[in-house]
N, C-alpha and C positions, 0 to 999 in steps of 0.2 A: 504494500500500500504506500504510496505517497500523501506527503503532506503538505496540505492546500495554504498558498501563498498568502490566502486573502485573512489577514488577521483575528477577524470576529470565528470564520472558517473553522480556523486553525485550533481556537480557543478549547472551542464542542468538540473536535477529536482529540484534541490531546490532553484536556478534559476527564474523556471515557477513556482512554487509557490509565489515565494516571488513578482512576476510582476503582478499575480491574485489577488492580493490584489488592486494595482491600477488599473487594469481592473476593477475591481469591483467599485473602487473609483470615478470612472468617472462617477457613475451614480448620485452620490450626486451633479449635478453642478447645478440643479434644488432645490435642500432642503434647510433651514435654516441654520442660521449663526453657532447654535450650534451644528448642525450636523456636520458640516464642522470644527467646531471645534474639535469635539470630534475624528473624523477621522483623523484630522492630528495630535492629540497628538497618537491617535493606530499605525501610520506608525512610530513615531519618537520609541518608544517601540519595533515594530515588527523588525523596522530596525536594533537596539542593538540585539534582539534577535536573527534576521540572521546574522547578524558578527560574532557575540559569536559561534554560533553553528557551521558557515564557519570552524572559526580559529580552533576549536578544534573537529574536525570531524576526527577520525571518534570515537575518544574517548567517545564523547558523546551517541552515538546509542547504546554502551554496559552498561545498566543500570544492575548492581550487586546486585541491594540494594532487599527489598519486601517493600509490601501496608505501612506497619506500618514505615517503615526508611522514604518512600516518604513523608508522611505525615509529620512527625518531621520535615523535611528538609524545606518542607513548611510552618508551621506554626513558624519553627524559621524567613524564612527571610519576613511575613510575619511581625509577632514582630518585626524585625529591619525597619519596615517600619514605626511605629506607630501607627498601625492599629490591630483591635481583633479579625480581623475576620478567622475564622476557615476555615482550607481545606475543600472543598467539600465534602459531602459523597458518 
């Protein structure tokens, strides 16, 4: 699926996206303590990530860059994390 340039558009699916995740959340109300753990540090994450992507939309959907810049780009803020682990292949 693509995601529609036109700002109001944009709003209502990314929106339902972002509410599918606690849809989905509400299944864990049966599982363990660490599951519920780990799902609410994913929402605290998911949620900076839809702000970020809200505020500067639609800037972000025009990716200029190729595989090879992606990858640098990740594996720097990756390194500013502390952590060694490599982009995906």
């Amino acid at each position: 699926m693509t995601c529609p340039e036109d700002k109001t558009e944009f709003k209502d699916v990314f929106d339902d996206f972002f509410g599918a995740i606690e849809f989905q959340g509400q299944k864990l109300v049966g599982m363990d303590a660490a599951d519920k753990k780990w799902y609410q540090a994913f929402r605290v994450v998911h949620k900076d990530f839809y702000d970020f992507i809200k505020a500067n939309h639609p800037a972000v959907l025009n990716w200029t860059g190729d595989q090879i810049t992606a990858e640098a780009i990740f594996n720097e803020n990756v390194k500013s994390l502390g952590s060694t682990t490599a982009a995906p292949a």
